[in-house]
Backbone as CSV, one residue per row, in Angstrom:
resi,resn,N_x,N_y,N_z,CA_x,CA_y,CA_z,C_x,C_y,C_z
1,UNK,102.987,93.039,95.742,103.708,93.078,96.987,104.785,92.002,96.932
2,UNK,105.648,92.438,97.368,106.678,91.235,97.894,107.587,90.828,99.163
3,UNK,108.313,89.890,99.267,108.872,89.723,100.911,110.303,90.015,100.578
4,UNK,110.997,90.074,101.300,112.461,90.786,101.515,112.211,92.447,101.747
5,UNK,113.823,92.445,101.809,113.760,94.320,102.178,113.643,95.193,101.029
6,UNK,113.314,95.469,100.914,112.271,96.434,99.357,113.066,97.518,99.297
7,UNK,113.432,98.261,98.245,114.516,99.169,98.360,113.610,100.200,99.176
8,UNK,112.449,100.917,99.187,111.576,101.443,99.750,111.805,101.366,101.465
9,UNK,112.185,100.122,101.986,112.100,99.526,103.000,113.422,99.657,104.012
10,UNK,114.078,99.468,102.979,115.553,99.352,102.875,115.803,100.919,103.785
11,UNK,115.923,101.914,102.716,115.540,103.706,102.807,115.116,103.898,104.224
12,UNK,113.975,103.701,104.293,113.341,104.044,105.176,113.853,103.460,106.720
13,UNK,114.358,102.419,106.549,114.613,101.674,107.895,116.692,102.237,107.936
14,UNK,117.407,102.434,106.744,118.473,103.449,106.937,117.963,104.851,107.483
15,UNK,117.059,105.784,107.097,117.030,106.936,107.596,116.965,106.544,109.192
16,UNK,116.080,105.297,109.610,115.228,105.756,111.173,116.840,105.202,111.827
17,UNK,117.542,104.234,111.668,118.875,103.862,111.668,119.472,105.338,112.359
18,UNK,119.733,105.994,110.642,120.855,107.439,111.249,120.226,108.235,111.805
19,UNK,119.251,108.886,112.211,118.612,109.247,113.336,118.668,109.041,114.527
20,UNK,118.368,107.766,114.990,118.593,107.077,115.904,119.627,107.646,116.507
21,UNK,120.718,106.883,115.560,122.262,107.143,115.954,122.534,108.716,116.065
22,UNK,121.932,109.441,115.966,122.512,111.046,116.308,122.519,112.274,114.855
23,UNK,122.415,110.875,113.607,122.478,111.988,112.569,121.159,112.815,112.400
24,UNK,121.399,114.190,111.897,119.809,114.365,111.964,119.964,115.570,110.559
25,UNK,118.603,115.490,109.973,118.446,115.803,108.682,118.546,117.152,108.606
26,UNK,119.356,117.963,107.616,119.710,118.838,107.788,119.028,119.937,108.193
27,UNK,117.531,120.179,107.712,116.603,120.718,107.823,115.296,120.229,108.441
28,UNK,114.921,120.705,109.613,113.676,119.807,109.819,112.367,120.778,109.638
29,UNK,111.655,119.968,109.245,110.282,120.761,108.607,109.311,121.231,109.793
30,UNK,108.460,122.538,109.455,107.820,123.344,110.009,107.004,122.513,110.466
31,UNK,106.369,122.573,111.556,104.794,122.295,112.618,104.048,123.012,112.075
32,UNK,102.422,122.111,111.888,101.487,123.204,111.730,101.353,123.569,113.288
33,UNK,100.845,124.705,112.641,100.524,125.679,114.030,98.817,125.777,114.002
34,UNK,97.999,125.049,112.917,96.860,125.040,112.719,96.357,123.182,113.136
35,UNK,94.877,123.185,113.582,94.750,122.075,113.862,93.971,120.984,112.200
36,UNK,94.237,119.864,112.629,94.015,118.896,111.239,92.177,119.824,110.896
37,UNK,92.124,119.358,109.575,90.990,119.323,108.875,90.126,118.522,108.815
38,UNK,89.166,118.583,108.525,87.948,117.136,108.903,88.578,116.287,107.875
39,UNK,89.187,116.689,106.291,89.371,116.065,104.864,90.454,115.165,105.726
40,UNK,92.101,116.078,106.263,93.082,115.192,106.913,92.387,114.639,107.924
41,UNK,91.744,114.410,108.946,91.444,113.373,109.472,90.751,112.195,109.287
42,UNK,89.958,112.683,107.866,89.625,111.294,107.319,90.071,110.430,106.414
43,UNK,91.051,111.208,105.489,92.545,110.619,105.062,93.081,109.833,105.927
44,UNK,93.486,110.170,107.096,94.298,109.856,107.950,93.519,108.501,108.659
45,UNK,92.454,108.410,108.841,91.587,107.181,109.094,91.295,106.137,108.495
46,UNK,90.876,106.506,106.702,91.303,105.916,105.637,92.072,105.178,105.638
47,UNK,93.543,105.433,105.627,95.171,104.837,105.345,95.186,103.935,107.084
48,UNK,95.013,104.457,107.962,94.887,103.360,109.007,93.552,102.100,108.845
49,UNK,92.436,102.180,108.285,91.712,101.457,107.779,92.089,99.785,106.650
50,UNK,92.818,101.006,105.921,93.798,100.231,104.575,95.010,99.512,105.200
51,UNK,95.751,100.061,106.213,96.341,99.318,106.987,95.974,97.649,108.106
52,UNK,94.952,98.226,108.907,94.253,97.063,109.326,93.755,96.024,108.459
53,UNK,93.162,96.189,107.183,93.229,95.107,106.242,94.419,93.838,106.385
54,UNK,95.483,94.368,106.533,96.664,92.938,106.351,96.365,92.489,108.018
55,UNK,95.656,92.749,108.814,95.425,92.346,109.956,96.484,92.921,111.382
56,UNK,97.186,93.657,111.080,98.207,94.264,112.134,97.320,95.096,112.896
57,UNK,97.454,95.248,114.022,97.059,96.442,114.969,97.543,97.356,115.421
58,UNK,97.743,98.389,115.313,99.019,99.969,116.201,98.375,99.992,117.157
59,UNK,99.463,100.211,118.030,99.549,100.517,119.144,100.063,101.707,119.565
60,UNK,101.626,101.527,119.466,102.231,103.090,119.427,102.361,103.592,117.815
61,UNK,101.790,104.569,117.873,101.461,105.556,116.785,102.623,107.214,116.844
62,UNK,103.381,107.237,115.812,103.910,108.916,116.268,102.751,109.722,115.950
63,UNK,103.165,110.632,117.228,102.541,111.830,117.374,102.340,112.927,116.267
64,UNK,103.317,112.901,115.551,103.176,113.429,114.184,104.029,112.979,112.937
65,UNK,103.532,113.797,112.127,103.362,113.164,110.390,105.070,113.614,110.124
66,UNK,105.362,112.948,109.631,106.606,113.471,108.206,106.255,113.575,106.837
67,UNK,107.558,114.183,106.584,107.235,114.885,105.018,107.214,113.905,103.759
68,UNK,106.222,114.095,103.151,106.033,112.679,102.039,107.553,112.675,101.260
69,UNK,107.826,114.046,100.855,108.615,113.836,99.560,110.162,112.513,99.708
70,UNK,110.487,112.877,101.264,111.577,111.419,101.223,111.044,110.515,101.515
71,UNK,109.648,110.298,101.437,109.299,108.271,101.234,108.633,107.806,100.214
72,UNK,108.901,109.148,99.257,108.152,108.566,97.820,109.817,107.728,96.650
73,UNK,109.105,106.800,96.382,110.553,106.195,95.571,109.886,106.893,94.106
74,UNK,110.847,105.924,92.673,110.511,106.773,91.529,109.498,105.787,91.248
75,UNK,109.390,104.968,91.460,108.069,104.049,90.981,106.987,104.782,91.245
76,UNK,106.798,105.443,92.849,105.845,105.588,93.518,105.426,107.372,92.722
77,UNK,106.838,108.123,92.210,106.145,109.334,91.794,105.802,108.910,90.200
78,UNK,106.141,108.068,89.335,105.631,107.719,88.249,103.938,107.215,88.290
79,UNK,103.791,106.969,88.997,102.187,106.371,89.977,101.516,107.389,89.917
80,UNK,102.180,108.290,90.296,101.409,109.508,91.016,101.348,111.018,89.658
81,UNK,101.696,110.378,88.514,101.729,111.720,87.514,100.984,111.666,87.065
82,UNK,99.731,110.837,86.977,98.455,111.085,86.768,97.438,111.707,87.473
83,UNK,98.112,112.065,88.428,97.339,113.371,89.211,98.046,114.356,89.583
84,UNK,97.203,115.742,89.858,97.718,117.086,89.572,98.020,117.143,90.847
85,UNK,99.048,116.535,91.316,99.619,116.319,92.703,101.251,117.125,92.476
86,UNK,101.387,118.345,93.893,102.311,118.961,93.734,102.781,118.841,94.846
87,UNK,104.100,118.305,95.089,104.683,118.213,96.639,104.973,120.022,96.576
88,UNK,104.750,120.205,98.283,104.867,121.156,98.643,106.603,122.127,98.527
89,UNK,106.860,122.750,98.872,108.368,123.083,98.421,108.949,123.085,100.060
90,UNK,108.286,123.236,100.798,108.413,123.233,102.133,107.307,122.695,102.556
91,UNK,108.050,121.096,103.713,106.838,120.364,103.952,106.530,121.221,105.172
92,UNK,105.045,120.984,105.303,105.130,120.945,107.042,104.023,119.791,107.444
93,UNK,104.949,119.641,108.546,104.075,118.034,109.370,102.746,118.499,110.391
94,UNK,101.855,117.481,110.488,100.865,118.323,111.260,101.312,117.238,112.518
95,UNK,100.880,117.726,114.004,100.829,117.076,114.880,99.688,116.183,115.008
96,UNK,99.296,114.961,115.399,98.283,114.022,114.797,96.903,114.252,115.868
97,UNK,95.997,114.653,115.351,94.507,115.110,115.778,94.254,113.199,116.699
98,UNK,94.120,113.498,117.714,93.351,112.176,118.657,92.277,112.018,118.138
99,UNK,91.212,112.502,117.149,90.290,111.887,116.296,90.778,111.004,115.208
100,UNK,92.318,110.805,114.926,92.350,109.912,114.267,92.929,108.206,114.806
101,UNK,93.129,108.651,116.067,93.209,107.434,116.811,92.231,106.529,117.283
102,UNK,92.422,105.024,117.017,91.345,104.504,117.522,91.995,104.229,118.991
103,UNK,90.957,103.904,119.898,90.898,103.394,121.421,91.745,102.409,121.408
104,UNK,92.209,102.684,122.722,93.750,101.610,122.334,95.177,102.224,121.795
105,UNK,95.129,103.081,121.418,96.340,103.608,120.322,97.354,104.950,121.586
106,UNK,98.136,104.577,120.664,99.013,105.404,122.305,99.957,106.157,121.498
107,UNK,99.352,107.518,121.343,100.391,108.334,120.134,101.600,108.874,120.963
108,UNK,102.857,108.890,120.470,104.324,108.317,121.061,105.122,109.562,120.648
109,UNK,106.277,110.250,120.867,106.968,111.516,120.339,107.794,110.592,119.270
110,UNK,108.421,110.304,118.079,108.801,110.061,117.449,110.026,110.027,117.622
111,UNK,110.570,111.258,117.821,112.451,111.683,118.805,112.289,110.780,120.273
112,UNK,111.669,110.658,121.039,111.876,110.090,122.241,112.116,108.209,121.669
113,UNK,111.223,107.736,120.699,111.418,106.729,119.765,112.777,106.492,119.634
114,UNK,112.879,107.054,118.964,114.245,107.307,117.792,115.594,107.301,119.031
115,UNK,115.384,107.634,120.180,116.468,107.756,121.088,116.176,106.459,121.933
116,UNK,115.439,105.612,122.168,115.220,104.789,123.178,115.550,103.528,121.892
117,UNK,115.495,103.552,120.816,116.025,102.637,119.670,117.237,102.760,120.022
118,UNK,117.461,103.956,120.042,119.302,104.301,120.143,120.215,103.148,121.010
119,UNK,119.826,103.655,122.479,119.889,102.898,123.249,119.934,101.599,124.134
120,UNK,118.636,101.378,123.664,118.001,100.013,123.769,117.714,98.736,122.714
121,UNK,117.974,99.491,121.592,117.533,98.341,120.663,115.968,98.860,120.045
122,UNK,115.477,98.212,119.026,114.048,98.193,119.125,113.253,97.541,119.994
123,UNK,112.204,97.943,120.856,111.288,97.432,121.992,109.722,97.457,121.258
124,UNK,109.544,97.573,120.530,107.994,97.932,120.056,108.018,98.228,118.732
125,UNK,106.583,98.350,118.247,105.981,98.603,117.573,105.445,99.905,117.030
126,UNK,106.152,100.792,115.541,105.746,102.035,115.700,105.252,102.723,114.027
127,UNK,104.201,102.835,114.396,103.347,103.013,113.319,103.575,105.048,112.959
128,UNK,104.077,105.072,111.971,104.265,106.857,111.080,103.621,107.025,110.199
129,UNK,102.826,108.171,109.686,101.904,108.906,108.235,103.251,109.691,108.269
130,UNK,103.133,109.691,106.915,103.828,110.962,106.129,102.447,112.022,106.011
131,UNK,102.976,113.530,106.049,101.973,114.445,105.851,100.978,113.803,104.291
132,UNK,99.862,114.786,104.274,98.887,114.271,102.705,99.375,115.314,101.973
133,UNK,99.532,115.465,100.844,99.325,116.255,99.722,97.884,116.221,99.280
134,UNK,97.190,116.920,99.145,96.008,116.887,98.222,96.305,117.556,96.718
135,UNK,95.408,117.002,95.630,95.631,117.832,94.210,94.798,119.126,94.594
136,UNK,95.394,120.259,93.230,94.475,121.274,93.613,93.132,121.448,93.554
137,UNK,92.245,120.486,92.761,90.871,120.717,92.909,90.456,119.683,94.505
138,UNK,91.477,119.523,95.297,90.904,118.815,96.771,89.730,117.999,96.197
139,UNK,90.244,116.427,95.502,89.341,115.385,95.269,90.216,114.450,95.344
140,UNK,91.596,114.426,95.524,92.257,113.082,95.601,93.416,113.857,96.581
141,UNK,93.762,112.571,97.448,94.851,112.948,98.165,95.850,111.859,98.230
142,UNK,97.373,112.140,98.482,98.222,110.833,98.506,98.631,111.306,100.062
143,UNK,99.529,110.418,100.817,99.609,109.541,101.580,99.961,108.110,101.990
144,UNK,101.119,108.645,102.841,101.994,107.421,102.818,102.409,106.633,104.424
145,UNK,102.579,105.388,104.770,102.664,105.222,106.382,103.574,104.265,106.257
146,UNK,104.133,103.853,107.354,104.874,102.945,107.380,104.963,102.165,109.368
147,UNK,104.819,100.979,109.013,104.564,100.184,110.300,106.024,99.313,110.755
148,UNK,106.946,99.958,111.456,108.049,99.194,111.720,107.415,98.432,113.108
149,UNK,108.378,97.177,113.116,108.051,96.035,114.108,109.579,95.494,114.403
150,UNK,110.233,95.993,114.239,111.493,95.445,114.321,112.666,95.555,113.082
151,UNK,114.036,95.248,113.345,115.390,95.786,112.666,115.251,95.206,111.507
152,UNK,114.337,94.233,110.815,114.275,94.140,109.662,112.849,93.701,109.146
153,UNK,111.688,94.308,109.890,111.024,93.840,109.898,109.738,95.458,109.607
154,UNK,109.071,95.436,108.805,108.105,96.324,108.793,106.887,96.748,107.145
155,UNK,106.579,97.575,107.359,105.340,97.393,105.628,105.306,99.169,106.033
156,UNK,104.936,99.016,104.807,104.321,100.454,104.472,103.547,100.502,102.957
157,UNK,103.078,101.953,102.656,102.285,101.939,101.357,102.215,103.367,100.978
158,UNK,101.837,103.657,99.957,101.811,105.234,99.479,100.515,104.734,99.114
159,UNK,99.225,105.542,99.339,98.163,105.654,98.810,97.606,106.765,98.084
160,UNK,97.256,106.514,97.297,96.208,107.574,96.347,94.473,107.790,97.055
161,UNK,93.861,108.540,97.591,92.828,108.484,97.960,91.610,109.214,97.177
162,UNK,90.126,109.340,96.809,89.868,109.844,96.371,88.433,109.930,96.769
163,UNK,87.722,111.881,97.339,86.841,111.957,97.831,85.728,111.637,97.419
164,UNK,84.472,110.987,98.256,83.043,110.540,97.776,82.434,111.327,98.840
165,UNK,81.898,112.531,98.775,81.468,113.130,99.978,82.457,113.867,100.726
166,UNK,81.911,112.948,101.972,82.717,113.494,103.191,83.474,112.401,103.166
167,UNK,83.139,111.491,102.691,84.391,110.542,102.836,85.320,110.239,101.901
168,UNK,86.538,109.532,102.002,87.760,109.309,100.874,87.771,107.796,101.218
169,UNK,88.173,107.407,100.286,88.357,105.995,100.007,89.638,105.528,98.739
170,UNK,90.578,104.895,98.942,91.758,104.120,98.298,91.466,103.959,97.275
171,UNK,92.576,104.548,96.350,91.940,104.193,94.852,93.144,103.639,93.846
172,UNK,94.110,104.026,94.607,95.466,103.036,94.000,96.616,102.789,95.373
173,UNK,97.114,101.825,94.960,98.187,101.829,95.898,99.421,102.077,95.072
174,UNK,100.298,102.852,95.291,101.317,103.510,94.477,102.869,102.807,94.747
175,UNK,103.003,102.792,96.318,103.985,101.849,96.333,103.661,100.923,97.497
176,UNK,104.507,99.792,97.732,104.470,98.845,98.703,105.304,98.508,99.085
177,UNK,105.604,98.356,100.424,106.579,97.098,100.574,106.897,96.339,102.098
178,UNK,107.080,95.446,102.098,107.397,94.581,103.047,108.618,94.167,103.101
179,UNK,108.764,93.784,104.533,110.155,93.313,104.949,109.669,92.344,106.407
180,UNK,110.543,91.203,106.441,110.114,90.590,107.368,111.358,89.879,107.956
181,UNK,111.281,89.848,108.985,113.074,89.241,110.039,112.606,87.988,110.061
C-alpha cells in the first residue's frame, strides 16, 4: 500500500469528477432485474468486512454496484490471470440486497450523489462495490470497492475471494490504493 494519489485513485476520483460535472459514460450498464444471490451477498459482506479492517466505518453506501471492468488497472488484471476469471462483455450492476448492509448504513442513489457533489462540493462519505465476477467453476470471485471521503481523499481494493462452504473469504488483494488530503 501506499499514500498519495495512486494512479488507481487518481482514475477513479477523475471519472466521479466528470460525472458529477454532467459528463456521462457513453453507455450505461443494464440493472439486474433479478435479486442478489446468497454467494453475492456474502461476497459483498466479505469485501465490507476486509474493509472495516483499516478501521473506517460506511455510512452512506450506493445503492448499487458498478461495472468492475473500468476499476481494474493493468497491475490489478495481471493479478487476476491466474484465475479463470472472465469479465462479462456486458456488465450489469445489481441493485444492493439490504442483507448486505450492516445497521447503521444508509444505502444512497449514487446519481443523486454525483449531483449534490456537483453542486455543493463533497459533504460526506460514500462507500461503492463494483459488480463480482465469479470464475466459471463458482469457487473464487473478484471484487472491487472504493471508499471516497473527500476531493483527494479515499482507498479502495480489488479482491480475489475464495469459497469455503457457504462462506468466502480474501485470498489476495490485487490492487490498492490510498489517497489522503
Amino acid at each position: 500500500m501506499h499514500t498519495g494519489i495512486g494512479f488507481r485513485m487518481l482514475v477513479i476520483l477523475l471519472l466521479f469528477v466528470l460525472t458529477a460535472s454532467g459528463q456521462e459514460h457513453p453507455v450505461k450498464p443494464k440493472v439486474s432485474k433479478h435479486a442478489m444471490t446468497a454467494d453475492q451477498v456474502a461476497v459483498y459482506r466479505a469485501a465490507l468486512a476486509e474493509h472495516a479492517k483499516g478501521g473506517d466505518y460506511v455510512v452512506k453506501i450506493a445503492n448499487r454496484t458498478q461495472p468492475l471492468e473500468g476499476w481494474l488497472s493493468p497491475r490489478d488484471r495481471d493479478c487476476l490471470k491466474s484465475f479463470d476469471i472472465e469479465l462479462p462483455s456486458e456488465p450489469v450492476v445489481e441493485m444492493l440486497d439490504p442483507a448486505v448492509l450492516d445497521p447503521g448504513m444508509l444505502p444512497v442513489d449514487p446519481e443523486i450523489e454525483r449531483q449534490l457533489f456537483k453542486e455543493q462540493g463533497f459533504q460526506a462519505d460514500l462507500f461503492t462495490f463494483s459488480e463480482i465476477v465469479f470464475d466459471k467453476p463458482h469457487q473464487h470471485a473478484v471484487v472491487a470497492y472504493y471508499f471516497f471521503c473527500g476531493w483527494i481523499c479515499g482507498q479502495g481494493k480489488t479482491l480475489v475471494l475464495e469459497r469455503l462452504g457457504s462462506t468466502w473469504r480474501t485470498i489476495r488483494t490485487c490492487g490498492e490504493g490510498v489517497s489522503v488530503s
